[in-house]
N, C-alpha and C positions, 0 to 999 in steps of 0.2 A: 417600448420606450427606446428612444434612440442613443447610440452611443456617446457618452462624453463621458471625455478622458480626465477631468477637472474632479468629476465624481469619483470617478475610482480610483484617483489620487488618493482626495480623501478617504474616503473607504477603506482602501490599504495602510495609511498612516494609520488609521485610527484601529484598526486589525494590528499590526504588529506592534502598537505600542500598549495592546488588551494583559491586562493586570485579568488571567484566569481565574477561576474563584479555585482557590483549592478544590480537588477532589473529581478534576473536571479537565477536559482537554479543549481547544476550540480548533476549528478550522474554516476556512474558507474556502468551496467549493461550489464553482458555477456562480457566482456569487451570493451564496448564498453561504448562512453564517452558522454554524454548526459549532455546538456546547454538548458534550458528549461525556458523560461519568465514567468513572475507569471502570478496568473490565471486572470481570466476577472471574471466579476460580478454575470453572471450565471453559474459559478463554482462554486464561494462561495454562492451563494442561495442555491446552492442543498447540496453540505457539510455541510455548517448551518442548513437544515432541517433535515437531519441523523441527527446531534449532538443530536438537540434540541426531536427531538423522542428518541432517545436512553435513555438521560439524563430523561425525563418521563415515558419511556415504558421499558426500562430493568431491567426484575427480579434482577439481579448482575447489583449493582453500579457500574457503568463505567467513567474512567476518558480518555479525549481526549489529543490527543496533534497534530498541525498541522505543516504537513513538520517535522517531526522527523525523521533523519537521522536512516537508519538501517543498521547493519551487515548481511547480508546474504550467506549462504554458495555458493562457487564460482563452475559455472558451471565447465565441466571439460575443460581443457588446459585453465581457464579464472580467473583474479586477483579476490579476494574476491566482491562479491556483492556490491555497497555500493547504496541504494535505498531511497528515500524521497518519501513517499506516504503523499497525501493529507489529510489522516486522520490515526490516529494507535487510538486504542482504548486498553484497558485493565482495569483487574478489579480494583477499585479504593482502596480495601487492602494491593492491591502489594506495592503500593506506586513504583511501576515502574519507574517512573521520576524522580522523587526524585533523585539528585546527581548523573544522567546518562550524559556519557558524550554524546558530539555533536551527533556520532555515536555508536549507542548502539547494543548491542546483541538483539534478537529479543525473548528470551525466555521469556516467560508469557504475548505476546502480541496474543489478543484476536479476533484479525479484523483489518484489512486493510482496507479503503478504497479509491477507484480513482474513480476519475472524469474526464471522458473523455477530453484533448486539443486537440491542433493541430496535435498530432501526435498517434490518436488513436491503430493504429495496436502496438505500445509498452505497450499500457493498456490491449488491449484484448488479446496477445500472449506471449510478453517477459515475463510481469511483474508476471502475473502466475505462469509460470515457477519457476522464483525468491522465489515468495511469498511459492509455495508448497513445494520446498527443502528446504527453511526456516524452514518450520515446522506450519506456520501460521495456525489456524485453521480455517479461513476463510476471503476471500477476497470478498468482496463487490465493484460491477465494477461500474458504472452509467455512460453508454453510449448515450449521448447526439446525438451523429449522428443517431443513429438507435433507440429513444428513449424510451429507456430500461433497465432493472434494474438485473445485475446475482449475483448471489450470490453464490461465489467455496468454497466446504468445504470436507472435508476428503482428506487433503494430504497424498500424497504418493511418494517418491525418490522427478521428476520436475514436476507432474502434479497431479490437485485434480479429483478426480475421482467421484465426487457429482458436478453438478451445475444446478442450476434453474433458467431459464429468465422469468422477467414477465414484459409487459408494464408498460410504463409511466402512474397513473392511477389507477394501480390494487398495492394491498399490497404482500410483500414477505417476508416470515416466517424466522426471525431469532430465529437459536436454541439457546441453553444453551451456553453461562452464560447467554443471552437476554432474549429468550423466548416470543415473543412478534412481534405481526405481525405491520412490516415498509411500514408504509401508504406512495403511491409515487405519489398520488394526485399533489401535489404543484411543483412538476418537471414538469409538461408540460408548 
């Protein structure tokens, strides 16, 4: 199909003016339209374990926010990115949050992180994509099916060109601004 920009004008108007159903997140990735139910309870154990290491183990103070709507630049012939990851991290100087709105630009966010649902090939293939044209300097995956922990960092144009898996169990080195290795003990 070829590109027009008239179409994903509209596409995006009618995306960001989307009345959610309760119980439900949406996003817009690749253009493709994405209705996603909130997580289950070993979702949020393993993203409350990140938090609560980060918040004690990283060198740079880091502030969390969860489900934060992001701007992402738009693949090619596709309406702007618009992405909600289960964790955005940045350093807690930026004061980042502070009077962002819904959907924010993604510059000065420090780490991404997902946690694997029901539709894992969007965590382990789109959403990387998204995250390294972003510009993100790392994304932190936690793969529940295959229980394991990656960690993508040095983006480049749609993909990062660094990534390290390590089981559920074993710790995985996050660099600068962190600097401090993330114990994955308590995921299993």
């Amino acid at each position: 199909m070829p590109y027009d920009p008239i179409s994903e004008n509209l596409l995006l108007d009618w995306f960001t003016g989307l009345n959610t159903p309760e119980g439900f997140r949406a996003e817009l990735v690749e253009g493709e339209f994405l209705l996603r139910p909130l997580p289950d309870g070993s979702h949020e154990h393993c993203l409350s374990q990140i938090v609560s290491r980060i918040h004690t183990g990283s060198r740079t103070a880091m502030v969390f926010s969860g489900n934060k709507g992001l701007k992402l630049k738009s693949a090619h012939g596709c309406p702007q990115d618009h992405v909600i990851p289960d964790g955005t991290l940045a350093p807690g100087d930026l004061r980042l949050y502070r009077g962002a709105d819904p959907w924010m630009p993604c510059a000065g966010v420090a780490m991404v992180v997902e946690v694997t649902d029901a539709r894992p090939e969007t965590d382990r293939e789109t959403e990387p994509r998204c995250y390294a044209r972003g510009g993100i300097p790392l994304y932190l995956l936690v793969d529940r099916e295959t229980s394991s922990v990656t960690l993508f960092g040095d983006p480049e144009k749609d993909e990062y060109r660094e990534r390290c898996t390590r089981p559920f169990g074993k710790p995985i080195t996050l660099p600068a601004p962190f600097e401090f290795d993330l114990d994955t003990a308590d995921f299993l």
